[in-house]
BANUGU-903801 format. One record per residue (C-alpha): x, y, z; residue in three letters. Coordinates in steps of 0.25 Angstrom, whole numbers, plus 2048, in hexadecimal, padded with zeros to 3 digits. Last residue first. Layout:
// residues N
+-----+-----+-----+--------+
!  c1 !  c2 !  c3 ! residu !
+-----+-----+-----+--------+
!   X !   Y !   Z !    ALA !
...
+-----+-----+-----+--------+
This chain:
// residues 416
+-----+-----+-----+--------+
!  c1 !  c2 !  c3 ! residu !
+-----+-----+-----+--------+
! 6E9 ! B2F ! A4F !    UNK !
! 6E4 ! B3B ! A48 !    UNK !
! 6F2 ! B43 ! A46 !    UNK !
! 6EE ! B4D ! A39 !    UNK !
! 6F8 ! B53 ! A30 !    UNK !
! 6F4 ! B5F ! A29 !    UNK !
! 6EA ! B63 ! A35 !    UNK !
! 6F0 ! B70 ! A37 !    UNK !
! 6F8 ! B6F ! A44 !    UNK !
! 6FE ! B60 ! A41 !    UNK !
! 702 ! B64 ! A31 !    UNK !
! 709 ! B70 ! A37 !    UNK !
! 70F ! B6D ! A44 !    UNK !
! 714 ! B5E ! A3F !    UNK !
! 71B ! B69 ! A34 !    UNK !
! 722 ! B72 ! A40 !    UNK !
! 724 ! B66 ! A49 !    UNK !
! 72B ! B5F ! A3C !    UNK !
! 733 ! B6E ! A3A !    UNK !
! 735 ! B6F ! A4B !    UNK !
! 73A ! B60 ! A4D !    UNK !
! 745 ! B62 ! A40 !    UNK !
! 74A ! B70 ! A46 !    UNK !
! 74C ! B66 ! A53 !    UNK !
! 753 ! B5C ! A4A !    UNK !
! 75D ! B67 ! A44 !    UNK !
! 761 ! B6D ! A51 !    UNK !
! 763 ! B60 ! A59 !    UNK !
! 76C ! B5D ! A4B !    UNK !
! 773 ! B6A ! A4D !    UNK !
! 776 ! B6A ! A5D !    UNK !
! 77B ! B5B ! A5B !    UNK !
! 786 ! B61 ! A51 !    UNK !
! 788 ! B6C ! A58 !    UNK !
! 78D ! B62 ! A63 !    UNK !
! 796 ! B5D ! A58 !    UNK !
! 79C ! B6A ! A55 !    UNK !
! 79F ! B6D ! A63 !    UNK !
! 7A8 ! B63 ! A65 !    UNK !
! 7AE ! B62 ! A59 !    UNK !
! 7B2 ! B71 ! A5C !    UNK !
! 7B8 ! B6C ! A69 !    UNK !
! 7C0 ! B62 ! A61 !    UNK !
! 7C4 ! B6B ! A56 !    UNK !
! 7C8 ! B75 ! A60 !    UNK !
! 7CF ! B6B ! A67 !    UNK !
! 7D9 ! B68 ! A5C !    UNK !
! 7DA ! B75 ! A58 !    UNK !
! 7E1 ! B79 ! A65 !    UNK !
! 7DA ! B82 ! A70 !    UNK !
! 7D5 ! B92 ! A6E !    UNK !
! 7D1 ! B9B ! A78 !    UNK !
! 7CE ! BA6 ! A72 !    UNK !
! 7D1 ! BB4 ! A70 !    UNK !
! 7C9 ! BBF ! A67 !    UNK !
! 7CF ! BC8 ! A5D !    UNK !
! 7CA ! BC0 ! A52 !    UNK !
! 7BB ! BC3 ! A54 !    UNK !
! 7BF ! BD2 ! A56 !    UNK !
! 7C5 ! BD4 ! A48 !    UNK !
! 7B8 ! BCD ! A44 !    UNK !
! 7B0 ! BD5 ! A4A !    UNK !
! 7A7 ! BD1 ! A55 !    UNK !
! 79E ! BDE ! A57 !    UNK !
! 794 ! BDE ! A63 !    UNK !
! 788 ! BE6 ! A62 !    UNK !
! 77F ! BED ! A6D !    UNK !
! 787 ! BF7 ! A6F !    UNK !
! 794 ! BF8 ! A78 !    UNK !
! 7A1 ! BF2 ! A76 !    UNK !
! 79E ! BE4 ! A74 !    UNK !
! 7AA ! BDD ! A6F !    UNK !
! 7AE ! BD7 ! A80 !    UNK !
! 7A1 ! BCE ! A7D !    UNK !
! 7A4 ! BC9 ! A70 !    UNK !
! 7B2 ! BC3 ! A79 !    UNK !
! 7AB ! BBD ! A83 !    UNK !
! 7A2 ! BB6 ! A78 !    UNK !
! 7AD ! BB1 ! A6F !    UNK !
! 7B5 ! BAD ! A7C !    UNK !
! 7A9 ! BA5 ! A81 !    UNK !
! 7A9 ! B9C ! A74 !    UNK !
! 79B ! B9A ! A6F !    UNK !
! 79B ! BA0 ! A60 !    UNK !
! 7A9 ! BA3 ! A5E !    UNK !
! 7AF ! B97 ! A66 !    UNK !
! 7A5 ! B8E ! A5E !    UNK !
! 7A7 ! B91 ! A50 !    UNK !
! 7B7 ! B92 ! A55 !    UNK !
! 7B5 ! B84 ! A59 !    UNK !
! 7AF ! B83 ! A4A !    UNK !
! 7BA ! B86 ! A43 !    UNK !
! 7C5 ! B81 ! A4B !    UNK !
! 7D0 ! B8A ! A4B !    UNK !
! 7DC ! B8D ! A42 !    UNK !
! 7D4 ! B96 ! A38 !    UNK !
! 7C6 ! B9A ! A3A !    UNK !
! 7BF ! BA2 ! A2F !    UNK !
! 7BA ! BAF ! A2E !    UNK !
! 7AD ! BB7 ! A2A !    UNK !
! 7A8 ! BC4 ! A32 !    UNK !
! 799 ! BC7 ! A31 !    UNK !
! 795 ! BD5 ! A2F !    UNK !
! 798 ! BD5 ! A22 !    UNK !
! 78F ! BCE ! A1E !    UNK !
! 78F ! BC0 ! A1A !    UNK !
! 792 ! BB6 ! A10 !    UNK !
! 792 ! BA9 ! A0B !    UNK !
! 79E ! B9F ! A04 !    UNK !
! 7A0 ! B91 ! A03 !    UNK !
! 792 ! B8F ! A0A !    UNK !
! 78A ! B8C ! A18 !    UNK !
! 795 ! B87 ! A20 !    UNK !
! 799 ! B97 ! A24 !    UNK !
! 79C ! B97 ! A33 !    UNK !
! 794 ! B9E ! A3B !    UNK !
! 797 ! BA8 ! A48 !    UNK !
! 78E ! BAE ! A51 !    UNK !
! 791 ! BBA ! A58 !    UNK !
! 78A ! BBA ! A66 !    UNK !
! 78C ! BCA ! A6C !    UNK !
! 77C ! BCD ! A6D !    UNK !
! 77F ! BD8 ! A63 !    UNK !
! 786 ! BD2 ! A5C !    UNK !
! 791 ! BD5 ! A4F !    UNK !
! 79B ! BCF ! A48 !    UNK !
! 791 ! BC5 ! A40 !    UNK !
! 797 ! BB7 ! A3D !    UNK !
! 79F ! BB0 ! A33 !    UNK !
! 7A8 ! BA2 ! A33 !    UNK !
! 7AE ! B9C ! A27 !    UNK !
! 7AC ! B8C ! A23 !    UNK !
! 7A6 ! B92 ! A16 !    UNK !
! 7AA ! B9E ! A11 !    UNK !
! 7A5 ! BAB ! A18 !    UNK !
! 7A4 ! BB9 ! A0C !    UNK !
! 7A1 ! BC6 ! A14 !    UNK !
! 799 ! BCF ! A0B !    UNK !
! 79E ! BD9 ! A02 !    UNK !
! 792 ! BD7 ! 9F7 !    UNK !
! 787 ! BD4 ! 9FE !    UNK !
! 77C ! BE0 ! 9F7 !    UNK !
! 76E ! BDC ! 9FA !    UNK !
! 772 ! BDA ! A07 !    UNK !
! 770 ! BCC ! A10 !    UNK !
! 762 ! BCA ! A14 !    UNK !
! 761 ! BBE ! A0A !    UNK !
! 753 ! BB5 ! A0E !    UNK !
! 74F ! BAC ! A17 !    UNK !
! 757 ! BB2 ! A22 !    UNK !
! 760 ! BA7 ! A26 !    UNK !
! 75E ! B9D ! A18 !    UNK !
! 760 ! BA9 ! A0E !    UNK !
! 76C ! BAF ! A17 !    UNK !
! 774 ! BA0 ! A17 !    UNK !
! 777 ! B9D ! A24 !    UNK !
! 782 ! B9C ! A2F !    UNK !
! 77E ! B99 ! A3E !    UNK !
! 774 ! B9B ! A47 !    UNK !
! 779 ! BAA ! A4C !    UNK !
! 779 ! BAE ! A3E !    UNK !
! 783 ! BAF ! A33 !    UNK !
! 779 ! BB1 ! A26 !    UNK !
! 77F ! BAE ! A1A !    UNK !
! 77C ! BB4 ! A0D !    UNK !
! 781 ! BAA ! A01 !    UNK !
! 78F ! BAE ! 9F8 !    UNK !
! 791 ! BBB ! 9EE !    UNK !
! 782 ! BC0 ! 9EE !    UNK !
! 789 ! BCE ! 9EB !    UNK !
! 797 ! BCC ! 9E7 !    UNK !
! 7A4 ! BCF ! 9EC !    UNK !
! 7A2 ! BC6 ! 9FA !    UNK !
! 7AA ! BC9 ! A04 !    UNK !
! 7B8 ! BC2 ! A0A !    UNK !
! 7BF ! BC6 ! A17 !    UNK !
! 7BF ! BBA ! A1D !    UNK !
! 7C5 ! BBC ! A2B !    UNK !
! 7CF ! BAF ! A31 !    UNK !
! 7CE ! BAC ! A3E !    UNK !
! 7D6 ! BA2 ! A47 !    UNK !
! 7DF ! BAE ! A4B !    UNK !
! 7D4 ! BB7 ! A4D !    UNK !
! 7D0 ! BAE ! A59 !    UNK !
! 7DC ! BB3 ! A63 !    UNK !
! 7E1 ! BA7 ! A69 !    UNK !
! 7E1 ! BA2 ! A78 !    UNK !
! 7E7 ! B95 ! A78 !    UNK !
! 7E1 ! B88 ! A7D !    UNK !
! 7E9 ! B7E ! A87 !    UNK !
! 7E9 ! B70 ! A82 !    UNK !
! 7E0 ! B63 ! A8A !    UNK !
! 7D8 ! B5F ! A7D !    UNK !
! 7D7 ! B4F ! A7D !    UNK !
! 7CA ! B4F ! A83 !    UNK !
! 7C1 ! B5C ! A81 !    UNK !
! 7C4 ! B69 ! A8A !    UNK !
! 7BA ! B6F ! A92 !    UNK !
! 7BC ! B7E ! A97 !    UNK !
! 7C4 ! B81 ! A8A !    UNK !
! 7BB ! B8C ! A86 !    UNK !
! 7B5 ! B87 ! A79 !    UNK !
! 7B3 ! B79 ! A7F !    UNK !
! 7AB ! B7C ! A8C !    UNK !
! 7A2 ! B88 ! A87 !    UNK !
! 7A2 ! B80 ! A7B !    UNK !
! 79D ! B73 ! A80 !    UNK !
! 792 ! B7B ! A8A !    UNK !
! 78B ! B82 ! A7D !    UNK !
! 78D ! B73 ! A76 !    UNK !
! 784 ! B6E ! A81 !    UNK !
! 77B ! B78 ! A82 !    UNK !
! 777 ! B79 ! A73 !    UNK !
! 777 ! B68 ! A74 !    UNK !
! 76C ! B6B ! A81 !    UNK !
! 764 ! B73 ! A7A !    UNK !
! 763 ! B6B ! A6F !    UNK !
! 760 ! B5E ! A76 !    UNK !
! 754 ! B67 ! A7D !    UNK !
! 751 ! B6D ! A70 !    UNK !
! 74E ! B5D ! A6B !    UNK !
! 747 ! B5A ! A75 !    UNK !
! 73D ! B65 ! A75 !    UNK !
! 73C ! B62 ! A66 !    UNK !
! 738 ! B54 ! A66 !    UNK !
! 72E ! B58 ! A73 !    UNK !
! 726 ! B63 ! A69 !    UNK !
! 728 ! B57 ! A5D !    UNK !
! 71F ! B4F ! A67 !    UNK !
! 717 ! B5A ! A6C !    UNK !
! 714 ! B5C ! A5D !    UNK !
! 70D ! B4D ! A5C !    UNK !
! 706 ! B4E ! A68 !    UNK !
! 6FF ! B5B ! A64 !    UNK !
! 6FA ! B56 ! A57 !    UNK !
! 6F6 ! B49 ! A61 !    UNK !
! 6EF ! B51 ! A69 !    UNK !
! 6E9 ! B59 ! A60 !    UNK !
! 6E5 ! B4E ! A57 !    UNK !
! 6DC ! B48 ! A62 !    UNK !
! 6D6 ! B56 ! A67 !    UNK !
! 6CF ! B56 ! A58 !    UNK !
! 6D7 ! B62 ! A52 !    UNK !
! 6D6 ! B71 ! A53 !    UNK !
! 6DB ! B77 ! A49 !    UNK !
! 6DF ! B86 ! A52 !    UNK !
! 6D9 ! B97 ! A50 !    UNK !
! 6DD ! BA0 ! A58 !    UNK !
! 6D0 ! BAB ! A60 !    UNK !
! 6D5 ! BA7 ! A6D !    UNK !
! 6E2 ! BAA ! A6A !    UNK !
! 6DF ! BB9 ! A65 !    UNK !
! 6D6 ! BBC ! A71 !    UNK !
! 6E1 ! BB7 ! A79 !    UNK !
! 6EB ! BC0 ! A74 !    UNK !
! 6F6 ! BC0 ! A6A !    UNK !
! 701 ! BCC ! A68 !    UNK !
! 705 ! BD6 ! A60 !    UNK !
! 710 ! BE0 ! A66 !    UNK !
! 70E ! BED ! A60 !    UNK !
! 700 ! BEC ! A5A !    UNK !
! 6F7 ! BDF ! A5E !    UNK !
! 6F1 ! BD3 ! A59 !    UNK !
! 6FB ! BC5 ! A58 !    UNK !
! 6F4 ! BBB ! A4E !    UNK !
! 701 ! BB9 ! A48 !    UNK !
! 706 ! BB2 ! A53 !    UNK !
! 6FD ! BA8 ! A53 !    UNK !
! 6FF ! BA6 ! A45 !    UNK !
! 70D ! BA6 ! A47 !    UNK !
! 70B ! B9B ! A53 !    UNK !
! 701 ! B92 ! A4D !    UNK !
! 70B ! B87 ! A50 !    UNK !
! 70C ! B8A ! A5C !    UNK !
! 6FC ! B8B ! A5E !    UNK !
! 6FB ! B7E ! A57 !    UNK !
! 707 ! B77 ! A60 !    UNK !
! 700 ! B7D ! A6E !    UNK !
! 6F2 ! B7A ! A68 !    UNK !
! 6F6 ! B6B ! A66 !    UNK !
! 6FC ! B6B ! A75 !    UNK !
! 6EF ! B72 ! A7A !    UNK !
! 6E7 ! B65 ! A75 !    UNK !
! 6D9 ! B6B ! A73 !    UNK !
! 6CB ! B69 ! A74 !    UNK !
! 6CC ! B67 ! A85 !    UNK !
! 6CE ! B75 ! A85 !    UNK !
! 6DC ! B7B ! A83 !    UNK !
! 6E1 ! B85 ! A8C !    UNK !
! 6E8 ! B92 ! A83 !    UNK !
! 6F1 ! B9C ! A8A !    UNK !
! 6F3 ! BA9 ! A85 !    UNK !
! 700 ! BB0 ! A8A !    UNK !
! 705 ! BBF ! A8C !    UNK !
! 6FD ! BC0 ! A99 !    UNK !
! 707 ! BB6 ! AA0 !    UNK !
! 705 ! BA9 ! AA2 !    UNK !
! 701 ! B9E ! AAC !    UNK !
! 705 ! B8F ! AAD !    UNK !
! 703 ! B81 ! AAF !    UNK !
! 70E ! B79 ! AA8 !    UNK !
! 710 ! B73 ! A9A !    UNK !
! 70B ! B82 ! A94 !    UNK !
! 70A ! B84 ! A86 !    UNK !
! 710 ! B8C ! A7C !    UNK !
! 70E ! B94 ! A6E !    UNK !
! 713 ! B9F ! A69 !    UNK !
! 70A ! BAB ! A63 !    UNK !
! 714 ! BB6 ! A68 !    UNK !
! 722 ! BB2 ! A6C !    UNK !
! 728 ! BB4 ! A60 !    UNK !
! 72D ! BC2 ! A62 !    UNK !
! 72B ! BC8 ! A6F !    UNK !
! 71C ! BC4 ! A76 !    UNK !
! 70E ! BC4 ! A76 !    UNK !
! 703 ! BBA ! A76 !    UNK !
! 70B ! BAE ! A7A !    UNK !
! 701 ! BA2 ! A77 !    UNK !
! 6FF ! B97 ! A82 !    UNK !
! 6F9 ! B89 ! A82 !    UNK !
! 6F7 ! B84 ! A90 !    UNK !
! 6FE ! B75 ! A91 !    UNK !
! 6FD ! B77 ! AA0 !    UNK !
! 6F2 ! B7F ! AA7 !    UNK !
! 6F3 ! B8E ! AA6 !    UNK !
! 6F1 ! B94 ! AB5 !    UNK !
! 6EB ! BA1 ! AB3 !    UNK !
! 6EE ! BAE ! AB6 !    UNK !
! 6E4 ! BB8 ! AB7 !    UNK !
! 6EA ! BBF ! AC4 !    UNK !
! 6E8 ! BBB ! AD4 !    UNK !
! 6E6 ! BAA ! AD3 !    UNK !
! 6EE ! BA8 ! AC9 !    UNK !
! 6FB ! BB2 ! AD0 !    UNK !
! 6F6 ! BAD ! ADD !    UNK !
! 6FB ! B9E ! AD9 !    UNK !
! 708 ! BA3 ! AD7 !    UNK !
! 711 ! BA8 ! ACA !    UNK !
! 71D ! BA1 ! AC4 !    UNK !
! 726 ! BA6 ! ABB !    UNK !
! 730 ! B9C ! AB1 !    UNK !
! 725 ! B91 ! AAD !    UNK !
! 728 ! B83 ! AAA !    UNK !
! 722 ! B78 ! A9D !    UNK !
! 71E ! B83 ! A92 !    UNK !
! 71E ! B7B ! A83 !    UNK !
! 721 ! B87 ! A7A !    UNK !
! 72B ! B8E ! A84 !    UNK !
! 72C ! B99 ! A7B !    UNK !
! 71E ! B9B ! A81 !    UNK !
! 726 ! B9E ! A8F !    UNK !
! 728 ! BAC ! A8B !    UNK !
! 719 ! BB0 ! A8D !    UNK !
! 71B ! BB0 ! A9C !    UNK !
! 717 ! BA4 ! AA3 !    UNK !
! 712 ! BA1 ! AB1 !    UNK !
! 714 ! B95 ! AB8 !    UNK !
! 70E ! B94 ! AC6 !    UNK !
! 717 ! B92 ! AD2 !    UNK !
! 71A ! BA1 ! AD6 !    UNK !
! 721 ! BA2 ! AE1 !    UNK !
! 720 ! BB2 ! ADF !    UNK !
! 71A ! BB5 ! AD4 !    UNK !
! 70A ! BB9 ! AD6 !    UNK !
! 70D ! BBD ! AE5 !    UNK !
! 719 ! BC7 ! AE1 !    UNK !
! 70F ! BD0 ! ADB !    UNK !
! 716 ! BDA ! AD4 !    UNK !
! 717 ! BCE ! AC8 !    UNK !
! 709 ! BD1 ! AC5 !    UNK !
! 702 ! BC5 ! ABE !    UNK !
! 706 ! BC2 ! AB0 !    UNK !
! 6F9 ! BBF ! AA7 !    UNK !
! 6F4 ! BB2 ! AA0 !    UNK !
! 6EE ! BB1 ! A93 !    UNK !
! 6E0 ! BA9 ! A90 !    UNK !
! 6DB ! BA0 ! A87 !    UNK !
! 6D3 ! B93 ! A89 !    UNK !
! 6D2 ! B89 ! A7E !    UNK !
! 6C9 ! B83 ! A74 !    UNK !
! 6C1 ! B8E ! A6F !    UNK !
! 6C8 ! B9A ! A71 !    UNK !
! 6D3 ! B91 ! A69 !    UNK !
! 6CB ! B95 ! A5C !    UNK !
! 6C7 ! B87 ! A56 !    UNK !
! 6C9 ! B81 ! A47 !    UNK !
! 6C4 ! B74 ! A48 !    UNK !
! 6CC ! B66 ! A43 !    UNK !
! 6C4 ! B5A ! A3F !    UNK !
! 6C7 ! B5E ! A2F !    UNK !
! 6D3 ! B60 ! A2F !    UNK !
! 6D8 ! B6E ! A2E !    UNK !
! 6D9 ! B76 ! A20 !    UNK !
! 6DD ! B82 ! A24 !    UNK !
! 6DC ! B8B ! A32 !    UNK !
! 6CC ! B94 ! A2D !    UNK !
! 6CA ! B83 ! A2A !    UNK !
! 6C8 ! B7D ! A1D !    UNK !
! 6C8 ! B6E ! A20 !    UNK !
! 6CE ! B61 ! A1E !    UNK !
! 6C8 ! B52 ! A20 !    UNK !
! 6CD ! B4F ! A10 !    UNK !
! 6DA ! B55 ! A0A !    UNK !
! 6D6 ! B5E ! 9FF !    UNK !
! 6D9 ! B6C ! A06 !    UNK !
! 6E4 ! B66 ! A0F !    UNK !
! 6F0 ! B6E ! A08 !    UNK !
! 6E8 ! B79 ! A04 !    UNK !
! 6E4 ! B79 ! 9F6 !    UNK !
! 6EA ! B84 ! 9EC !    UNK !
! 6DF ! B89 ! 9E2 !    UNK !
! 6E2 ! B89 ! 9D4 !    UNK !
! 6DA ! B7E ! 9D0 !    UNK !
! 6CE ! B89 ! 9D6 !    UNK !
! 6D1 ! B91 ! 9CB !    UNK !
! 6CC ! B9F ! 9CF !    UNK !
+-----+-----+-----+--------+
């Protein structure tokens, strides 16, 4: 072989770098099975027949669920002192690292770790650091190992991890020093991103509470004191009946429950039939969703992605006439009577059809143009504050994603 031809690791020529069974690591870092650092164990569910193991309980005990919890900072159930004392529990001290071992779909191979003293259940290992390890630093590799970890699963049905398998995972270890501040440096994006969920939480409540109020008339903003009409929606709705007459006529679009896309971009790749010819063609500024449920929530998108898309046939297209287009938006995808009214079209079955001769037989409570402008202005600039909260915390987890990458395998070093 020519060896000119062979493709050099990104850290193969840079000085005080190794080879290791991980990569290229720096130099002063060790390769080290967590056998060897930690203490691992699971924990187990003491008998819920006797009452003197639950009842007043005051020691935190936590069920594998609770690693969607990531950083773990209050318990649900409780157990008592006897349950430690009478089974193999044992009383986790806080910032114990735990892995779930099993569970439902992502749940196996996360990551979290406990702020509290706690026990668990069997279905989690726990990991106690030694003296040679930051249990912060091995929360954020282990989460980032997570796919890994979760490919290393044994079993036939249901694969699962054990203790055997953990003890057995390979971490870098760094000097205790960089640790730290490696760990440091994440927990501050960690805390970046706590905040910023919490601001959106609270926005998504906050336009929640100002469309149950506004949409129903209970609240009424300033200078709006007129009595609202009860209408029938069909007359604010006109169908589009036109289809496309070629095969690959106009983009695939995807209406889905977070909004309108292009079917390349949703799915990463085309899904839609060979054949598309037939199609239900939605221009742009027109409204589309899917006629059937079977959870009764239909979600309906507006088309601001092109001049012209399709769709199946199983989504409806229609444009609003008369009416504020995106008050409608809102009464149709929060409004109560929309949801009231889904509700009455379930006739047995697990699937609910909102057709589109059904959509327009539905009543409102409609007030005056002007006021519907001014709620839906409302509403659109608390979306607003909703998006921007969504597009910087979406920024936070892509620059924790790469600090996690560069951080976790030694491709950027903090040594001071």
């Amino acid at each position: 072989m020519n060896k000119t031809n062979i493709k050099k690791t990104p850290n193969e020529n840079r000085p005080g770098y190794r080879k290791t069974k991980l990569g290229w690591l720096p130099e002063e870092w060790e390769v080290v099975r967590l056998e060897k650092i930690t203490t691992i164990g699971n924990g187990t569910t003491p008998s819920k027949k006797e009452d003197r193991f639950w009842r007043n309980g005051s020691i935190p005990w936590l069920p594998t669920g609770k690693v969607n919890d990531a950083e773990i900072c209050e318990a649900d159930q409780f157990v008592t002192p006897q349950a430690v004392e009478e089974t193999s529990l044992r009383l986790l001290p806080k910032d114990t690292v735990l892995i779930a071992m099993i569970g439902q779909g992502k749940t196996r191979g996360k990551a979290a770790i406990t702020r509290i003293d706690a026990t668990v259940n069997q279905n989690f290992a726990f990991i106690i650091a030694n003296n040679k390890l930051n249990s912060n630093y091995l929360f954020s590799k282990l989460t980032f190992d997570y796919l890994k970890l979760r490919g290393s699963a044994r079993g036939g049905g249901q694969e699962s991890l054990n203790c055997g398998i953990i003890k057995k995972y390979k971490i870098p270890l760094p000097p205790l020093p960089e640790q730290t501040r490696i760990a440091d440096l994440l927990s501050s994006w960690d805390r970046a991103i706590a905040t910023t969920e919490k601001l959106l939480a609270a926005q998504r409540l906050r336009k929640k509470g100002l469309m149950q109020q506004l949409l129903s008339g209970k609240k009424r903003l300033p200078g709006f004191s007129g009595e609202w009409e009860e209408v029938r929606l069909g007359n604010y709705l006109i169908k589009h009946n036109e289809t496309t007459t070629e095969n690959n006529q106009y983009p695939v679009l995807t209406s889905s429950r977070k909004g309108l896309f292009f079917q390349k971009d949703y799915y990463k790749k085309q899904v839609a039939s060979e054949n598309n010819i037939g199609y239900n063609v939605v221009p742009r500024n027109y409204f589309t969703y899917r006629h059937m449920s079977d959870d009764l929530i239909f979600k309906f998108n507006i088309n601001v992605l092109c001049d012209k898309g399709m769709v199946s046939t199983l989504y409806p297209v229609f444009r609003s006439n008369d009416i504020d287009q995106y008050y409608l938006l809102c009464l149709l995808n929060e409004g109560d009577a929309f949801k009231k009214y889904a509700l009455q079209q379930k006739q047995g079955g697990s699937r609910t059809y909102m057709y589109f001769g059904k959509l327009e037989k539905l009543k409102i409570n409609l007030p005056p143009l002007p006021e519907q402008t001014a709620i839906a202005k409302v509403l659109s600039a608390a979306d607003a504050e909703i998006t921007l909260l969504e597009e910087n915390l979406a920024t936070l987890l892509v620059q924790k994603k790469g600090l996690m990458q560069q951080l976790l395998t030694g491709e950027k070093r903090l040594l001071s």
